[in-house]
C-alpha positions as semicolon CSV with decimal commas, in nm:
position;residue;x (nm);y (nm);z (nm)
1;X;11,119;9,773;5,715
2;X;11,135;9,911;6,070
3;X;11,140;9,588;6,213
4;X;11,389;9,440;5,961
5;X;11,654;9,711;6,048
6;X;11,618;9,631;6,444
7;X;11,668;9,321;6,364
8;X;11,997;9,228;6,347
9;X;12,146;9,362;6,668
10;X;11,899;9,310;6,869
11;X;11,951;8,935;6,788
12;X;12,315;9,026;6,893
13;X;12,306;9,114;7,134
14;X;12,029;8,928;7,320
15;X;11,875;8,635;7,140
16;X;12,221;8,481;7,005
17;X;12,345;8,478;7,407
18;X;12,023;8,363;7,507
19;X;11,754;8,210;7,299
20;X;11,995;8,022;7,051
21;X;12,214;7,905;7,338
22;X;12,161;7,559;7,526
23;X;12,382;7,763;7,881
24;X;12,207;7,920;8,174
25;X;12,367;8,057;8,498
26;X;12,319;7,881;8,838
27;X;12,521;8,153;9,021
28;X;12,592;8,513;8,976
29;X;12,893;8,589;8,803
30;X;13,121;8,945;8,820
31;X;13,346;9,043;8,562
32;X;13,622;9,293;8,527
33;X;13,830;9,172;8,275
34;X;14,076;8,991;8,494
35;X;13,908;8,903;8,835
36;X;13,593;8,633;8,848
37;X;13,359;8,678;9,135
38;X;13,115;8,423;9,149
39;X;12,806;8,450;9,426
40;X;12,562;8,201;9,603
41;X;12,215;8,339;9,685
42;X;12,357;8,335;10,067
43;X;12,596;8,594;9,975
44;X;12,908;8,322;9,995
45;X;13,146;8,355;9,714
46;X;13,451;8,240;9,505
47;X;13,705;8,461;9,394
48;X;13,969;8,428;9,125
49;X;14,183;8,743;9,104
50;X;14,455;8,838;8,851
51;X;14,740;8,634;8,945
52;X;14,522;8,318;8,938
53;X;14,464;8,320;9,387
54;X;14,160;8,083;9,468
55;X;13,942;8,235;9,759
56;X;13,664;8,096;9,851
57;X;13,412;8,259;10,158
58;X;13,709;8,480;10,272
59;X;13,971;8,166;10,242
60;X;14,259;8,149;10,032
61;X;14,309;7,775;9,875
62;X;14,583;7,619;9,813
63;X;14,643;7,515;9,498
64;X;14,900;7,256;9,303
65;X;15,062;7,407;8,968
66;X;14,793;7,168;8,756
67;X;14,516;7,326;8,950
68;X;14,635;7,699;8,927
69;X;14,712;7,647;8,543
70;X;14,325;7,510;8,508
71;X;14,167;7,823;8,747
72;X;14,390;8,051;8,545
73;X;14,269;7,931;8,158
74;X;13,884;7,928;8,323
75;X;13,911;8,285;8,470
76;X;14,030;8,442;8,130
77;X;13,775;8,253;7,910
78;X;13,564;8,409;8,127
79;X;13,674;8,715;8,092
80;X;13,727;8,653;7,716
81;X;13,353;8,648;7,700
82;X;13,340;9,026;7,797
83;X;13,499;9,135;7,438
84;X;13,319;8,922;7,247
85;X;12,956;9,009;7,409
86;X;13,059;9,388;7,329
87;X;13,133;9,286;6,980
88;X;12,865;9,127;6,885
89;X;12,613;9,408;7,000
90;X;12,855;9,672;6,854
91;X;12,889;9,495;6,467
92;X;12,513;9,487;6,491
93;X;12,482;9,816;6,546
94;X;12,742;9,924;6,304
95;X;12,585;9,725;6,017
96;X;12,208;9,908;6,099
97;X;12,414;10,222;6,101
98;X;12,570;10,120;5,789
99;X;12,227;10,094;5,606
100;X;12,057;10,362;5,734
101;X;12,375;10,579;5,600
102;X;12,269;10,357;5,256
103;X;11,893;10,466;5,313
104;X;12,051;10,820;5,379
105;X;12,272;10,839;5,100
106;X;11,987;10,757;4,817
107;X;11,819;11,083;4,960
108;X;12,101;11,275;4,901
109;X;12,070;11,364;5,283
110;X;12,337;11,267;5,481
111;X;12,306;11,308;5,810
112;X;11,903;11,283;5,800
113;X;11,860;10,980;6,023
114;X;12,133;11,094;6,262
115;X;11,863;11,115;6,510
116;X;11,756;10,773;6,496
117;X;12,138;10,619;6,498
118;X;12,152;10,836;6,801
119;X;11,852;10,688;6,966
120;X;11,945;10,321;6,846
121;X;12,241;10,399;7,033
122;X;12,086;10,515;7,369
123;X;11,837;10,207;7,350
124;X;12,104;9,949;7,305
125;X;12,315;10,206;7,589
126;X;12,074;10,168;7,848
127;X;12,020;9,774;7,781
128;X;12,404;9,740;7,833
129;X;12,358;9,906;8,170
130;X;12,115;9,671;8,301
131;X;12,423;9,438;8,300
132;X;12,704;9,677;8,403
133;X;12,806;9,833;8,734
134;X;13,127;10,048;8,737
135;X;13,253;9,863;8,455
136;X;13,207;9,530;8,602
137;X;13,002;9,287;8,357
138;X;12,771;9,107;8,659
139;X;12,520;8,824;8,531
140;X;12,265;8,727;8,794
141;X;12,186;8,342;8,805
142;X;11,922;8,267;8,573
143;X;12,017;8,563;8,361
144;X;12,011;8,450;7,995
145;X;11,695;8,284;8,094
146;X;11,538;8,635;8,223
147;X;11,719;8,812;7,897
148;X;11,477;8,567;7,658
149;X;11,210;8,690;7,861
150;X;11,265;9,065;7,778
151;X;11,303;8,993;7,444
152;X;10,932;9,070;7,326
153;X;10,932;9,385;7,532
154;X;11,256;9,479;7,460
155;X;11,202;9,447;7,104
156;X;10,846;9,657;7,112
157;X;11,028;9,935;7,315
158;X;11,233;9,980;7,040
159;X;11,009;9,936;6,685
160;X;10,796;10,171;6,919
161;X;11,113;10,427;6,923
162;X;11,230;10,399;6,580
163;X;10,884;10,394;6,419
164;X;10,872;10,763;6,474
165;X;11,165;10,857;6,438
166;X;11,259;10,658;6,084
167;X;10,962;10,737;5,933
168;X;10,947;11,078;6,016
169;X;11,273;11,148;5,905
170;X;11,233;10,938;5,569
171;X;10,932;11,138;5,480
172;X;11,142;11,453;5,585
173;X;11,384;11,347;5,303
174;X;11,194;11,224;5,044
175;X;10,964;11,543;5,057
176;X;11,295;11,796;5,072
177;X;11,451;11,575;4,771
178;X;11,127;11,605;4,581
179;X;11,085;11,975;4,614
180;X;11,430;12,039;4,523
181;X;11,315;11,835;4,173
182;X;11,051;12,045;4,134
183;X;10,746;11,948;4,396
184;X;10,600;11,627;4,563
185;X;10,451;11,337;4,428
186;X;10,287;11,099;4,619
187;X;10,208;10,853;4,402
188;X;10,653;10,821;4,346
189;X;10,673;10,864;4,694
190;X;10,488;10,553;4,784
191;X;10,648;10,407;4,480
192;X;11,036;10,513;4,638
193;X;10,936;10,389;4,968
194;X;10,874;10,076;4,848
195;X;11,167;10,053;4,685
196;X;11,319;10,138;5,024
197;X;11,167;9,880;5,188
198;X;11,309;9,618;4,945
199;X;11,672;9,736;4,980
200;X;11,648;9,711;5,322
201;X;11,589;9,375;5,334
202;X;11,817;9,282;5,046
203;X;12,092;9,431;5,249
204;X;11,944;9,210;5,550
205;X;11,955;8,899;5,355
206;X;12,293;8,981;5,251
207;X;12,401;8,943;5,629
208;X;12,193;8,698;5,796
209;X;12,396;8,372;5,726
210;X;12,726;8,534;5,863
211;X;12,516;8,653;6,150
212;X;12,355;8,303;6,204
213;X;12,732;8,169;6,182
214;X;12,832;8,412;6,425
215;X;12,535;8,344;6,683
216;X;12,612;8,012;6,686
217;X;12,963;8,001;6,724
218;X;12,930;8,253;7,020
219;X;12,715;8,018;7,147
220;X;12,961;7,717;7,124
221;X;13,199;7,884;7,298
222;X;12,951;7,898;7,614
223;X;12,909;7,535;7,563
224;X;13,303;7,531;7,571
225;X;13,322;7,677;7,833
226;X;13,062;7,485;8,026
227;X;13,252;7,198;7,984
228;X;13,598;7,354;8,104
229;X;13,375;7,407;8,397
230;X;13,294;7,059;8,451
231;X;13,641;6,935;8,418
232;X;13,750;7,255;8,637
233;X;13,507;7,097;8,950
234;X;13,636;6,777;8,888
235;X;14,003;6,933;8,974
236;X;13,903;7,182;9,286
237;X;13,617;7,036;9,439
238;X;13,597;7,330;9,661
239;X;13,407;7,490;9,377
240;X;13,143;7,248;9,343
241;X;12,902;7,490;9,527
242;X;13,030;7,806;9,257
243;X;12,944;7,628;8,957
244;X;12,844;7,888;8,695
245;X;12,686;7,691;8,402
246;X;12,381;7,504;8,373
247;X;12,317;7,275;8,057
């Protein structure tokens, strides 16, 4: 049960941009929601700003109208990605949320795992920051390959912090709802936890085709974009040192 309900957005918001997905980075990428910065190891780098100006290593290049038009759909599927990354983490969150308020609701105690939606949202707060500098999205190269990586400890940072937390707070309700009936019973609690357990992962079930759909469409849109890339090189071979996807 505790793993079940970290589950889902963990795969969100890691695995599904990482594990499930054929894309890597070969360069470090910024991202502000308009601008594309894209970085060598040297240091050297490619910008893309708002109104679609190529400069790469401190020089502005000139572009014809075909080539600005192609620079300007690649920098905002880039940024596109932004959004969608947020969402994905964010509808996984809200959906845990969403059964936990369930898991609080057949208590009769809402508000009795506000504590550990709190915490779920710290965790997922402070992976998001690994990633973010003064609202800038910045992916080092190599970076979904280093996310699958982190996975596994990732994931045991957090059963670790919601083991307590759930548990201790769904023994805090179950015992409060049984006095208030009269006095605890063990044997019905084990029996109600059970029962728990088995809703949980009903409600999981429920969910994991749309969130297998949605993994891998986020993940074809990488692909998409890894071949706008290609064609994008092929127009501005300036940019053949800035490439940003690896297949």
């Amino acid at each position: 049960m505790k793993k079940t309900l970290l589950l889902l957005p963990l795969l969100l918001s890691s695995q599904a941009m990482a594990a499930q997905c054929k894309v890597d980075l070969k360069n470090e990428i910024h991202l502000d929601g308009e601008t594309v910065e894209i970085y060598q190891a040297s240091g050297e780098s490619a910008v893309v700003d708002a109104d679609n100006n190529l400069k790469i290593d401190g020089q502005y290049i000139t572009l014809t109208d075909e080539q600005k038009q192609a620079v300007a759909d690649y920098r905002q599927n880039l940024n596109d990605y932004i959004p969608k990354a947020k969402q994905m983490a964010q509808d996984g969150l809200d959906l845990a949320n969403n059964i936990i308020d369930d898991v609080a609701e057949s208590f009769d105690a809402p508000g009795a795992f506000d504590n550990v939606k709190q915490s779920m949202q710290q965790f997922y707060a402070d992976i998001e920051a690994r990633y973010y500098k003064d609202g800038d999205l910045i992916l080092p190269a190599d970076s979904f390959g280093s996310i699958t990586e982190n996975w596994s400890e990732d994931f045991d940072k957090a059963t670790a912090l919601f083991n307590e937390e759930f548990i201790t707070s769904a023994f805090n309700a179950m015992s409060e709802k049984m006095k208030a009936e009269g006095g605890i019973n063990l044997t019905e609690m084990a029996d109600s936890m059970s029962k728990l357990k088995e809703r949980i992962a009903s409600r999981m079930a429920e969910h994991a085709g749309e969130v297998e759909q949605r993994s891998q469409e986020f993940c074809d849109s990488l692909d998409d974009m890894a071949e706008q890339e290609q064609d994008l090189l092929k127009q501005i071979p300036e940019l053949k040192d800035y490439q940003v996807f690896t297949i």
